[in-house]
N, C-alpha and C positions, 0 to 999 in steps of 0.2 A: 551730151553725147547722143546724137543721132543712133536710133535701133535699126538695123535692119531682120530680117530675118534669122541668117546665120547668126546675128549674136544675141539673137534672144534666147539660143541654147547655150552660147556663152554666159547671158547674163543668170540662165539659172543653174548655172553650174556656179560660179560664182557667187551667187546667194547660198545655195548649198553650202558650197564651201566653207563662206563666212557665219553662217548657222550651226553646222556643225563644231568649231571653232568655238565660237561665243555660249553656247550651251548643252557644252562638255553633259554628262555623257551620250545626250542624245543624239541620233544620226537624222539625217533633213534629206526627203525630197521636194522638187520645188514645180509648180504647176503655175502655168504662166494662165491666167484669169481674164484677159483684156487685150487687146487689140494695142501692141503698141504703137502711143502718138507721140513723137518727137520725143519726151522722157519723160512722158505720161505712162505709168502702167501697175497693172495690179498681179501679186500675186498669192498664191497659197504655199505657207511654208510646210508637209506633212511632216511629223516627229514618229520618229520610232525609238524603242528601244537600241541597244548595245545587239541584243538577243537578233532583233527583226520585227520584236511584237509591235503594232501598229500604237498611237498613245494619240488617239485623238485628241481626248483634254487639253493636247500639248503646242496643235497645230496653232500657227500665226498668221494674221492675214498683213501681208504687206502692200502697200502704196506706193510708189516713187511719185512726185510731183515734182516741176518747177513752178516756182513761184519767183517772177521776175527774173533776176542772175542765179539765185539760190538753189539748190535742188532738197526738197523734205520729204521726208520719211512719215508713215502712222506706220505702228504695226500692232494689231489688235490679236485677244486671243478668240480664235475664230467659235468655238462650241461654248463658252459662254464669255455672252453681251453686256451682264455685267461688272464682269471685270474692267479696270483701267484701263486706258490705250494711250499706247505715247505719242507724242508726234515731237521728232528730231528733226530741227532746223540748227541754226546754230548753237542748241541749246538743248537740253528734254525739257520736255514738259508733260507730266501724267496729269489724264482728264479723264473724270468720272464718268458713268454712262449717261448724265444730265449734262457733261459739256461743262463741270466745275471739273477748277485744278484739284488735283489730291496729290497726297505724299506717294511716294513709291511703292509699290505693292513690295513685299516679302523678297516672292524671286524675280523682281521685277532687273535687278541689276543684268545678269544677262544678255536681258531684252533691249537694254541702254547700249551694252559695249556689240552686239549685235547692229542698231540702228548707227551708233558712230562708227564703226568699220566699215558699212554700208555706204556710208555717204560719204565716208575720204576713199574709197574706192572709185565711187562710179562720178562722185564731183569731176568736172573738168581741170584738167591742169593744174 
């Protein structure tokens, strides 16, 4: 999917959206990070509370890539680096902050059904 301008506020309404959705009870604003290239882009998930309170701890940084026909996903927890980061291709996969596979973090499920609603979204046809 080719970005233009106008729908990079599509697309982060969209991520919103599916953020909001995938980790109930938090609410998401979305900050586009990068310059979109073809369906190359990055961005910043912010979490807030239910309330409004801001919950940095909570923000995620996302990636979109293609890679050949494929479109992948990371999405990392942006205020700490050591935590796990998944990267959703046709598959998850969580990787330590050394680039070893690890098991799932705790509340890392979320983060899963967030990255595959992402990517059956914005995949092409």
């Amino acid at each position: 999917m080719p970005w233009s301008d106008a729908a990079n506020t599509d697309l982060c309404r969209l991520v919103a959206a599916a953020a909001d959705l995938c980790r109930k009870p938090l609410r998401h604003g979305v900050v586009l990070l990068s310059a979109v290239e073809d369906d190359d882009c990055q961005l910043r998930l912010e979490a807030r509370s239910q309330e409004g309170e801001r919950l940095a701890d909570q923000d995620l940084e996302l990636e979109i890539y293609r890679s050949g026909d494929d479109l992948n996903l990371t999405l990392a927890w942006r205020e700490d680096d050591t935590r796990p980061m998944l990267w959703q291709g046709l598959h998850p996969v969580w990787m330590s902050a050394q680039g070893q596979r690890c098991d799932r973090p705790v509340d890392g499920l979320p983060v899963e059904a967030l990255a595959r609603r992402l990517r059956a979204l914005l995949a092409p046809g």
